[in-house]
C-alpha positions in Angstrom: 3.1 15.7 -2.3 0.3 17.5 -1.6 -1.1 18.5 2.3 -4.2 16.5 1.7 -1.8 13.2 0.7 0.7 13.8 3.8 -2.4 13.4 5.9 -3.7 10.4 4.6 -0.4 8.9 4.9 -0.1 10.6 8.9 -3.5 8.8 9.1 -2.6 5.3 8.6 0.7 5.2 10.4 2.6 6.5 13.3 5.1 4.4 11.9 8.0 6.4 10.0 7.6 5.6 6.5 10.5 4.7 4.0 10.6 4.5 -0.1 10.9 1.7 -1.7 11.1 0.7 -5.8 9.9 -2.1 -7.1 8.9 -3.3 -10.3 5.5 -4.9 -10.6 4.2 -6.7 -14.4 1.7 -4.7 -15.6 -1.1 -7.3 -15.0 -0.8 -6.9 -11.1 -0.5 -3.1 -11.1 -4.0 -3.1 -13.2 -5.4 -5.5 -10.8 -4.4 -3.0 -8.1 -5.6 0.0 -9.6 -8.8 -1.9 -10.0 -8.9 -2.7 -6.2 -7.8 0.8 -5.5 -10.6 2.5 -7.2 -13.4 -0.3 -5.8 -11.8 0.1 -2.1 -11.4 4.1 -2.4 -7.7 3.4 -1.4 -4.0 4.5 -3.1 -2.5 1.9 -4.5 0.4 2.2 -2.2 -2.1 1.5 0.8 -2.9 -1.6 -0.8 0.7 -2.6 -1.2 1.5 -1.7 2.1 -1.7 -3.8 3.2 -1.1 -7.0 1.1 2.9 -7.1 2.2 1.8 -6.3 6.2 -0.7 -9.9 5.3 2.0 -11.9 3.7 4.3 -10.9 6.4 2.1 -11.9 9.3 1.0 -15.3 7.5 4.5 -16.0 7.2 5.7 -15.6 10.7 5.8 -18.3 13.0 2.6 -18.1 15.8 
């Protein structure tokens, strides 16, 4: 990665970070790239935002 991409990711965590694979259909991967592009975001900020949602909507209040 470059300097400019460690950053960004620095930026949006303090959290320590871990790598995951996972296999998306091809429908919602263009979807995110689309969203990516509109929001000026990576596509793994977007994942990382949209499983943080799910997670919180899914935990008991």
């Amino acid at each position: 990665m470059t300097d400019e991409r460690n950053n960004k990711m620095d930026q949006s965590t303090d959290e320590k970070m871990v790598l995951r694979t996972v296999f998306l259909p091809a429908s919602i991967d263009k979807l995110l790239k689309g969203i990516a592009f509109d929001e000026n975001k990576s596509k793994s900020e977007l994942i990382r935002q949209y499983i943080s949602q799910g997670l919180e909507e899914r935990s008991p209040s």
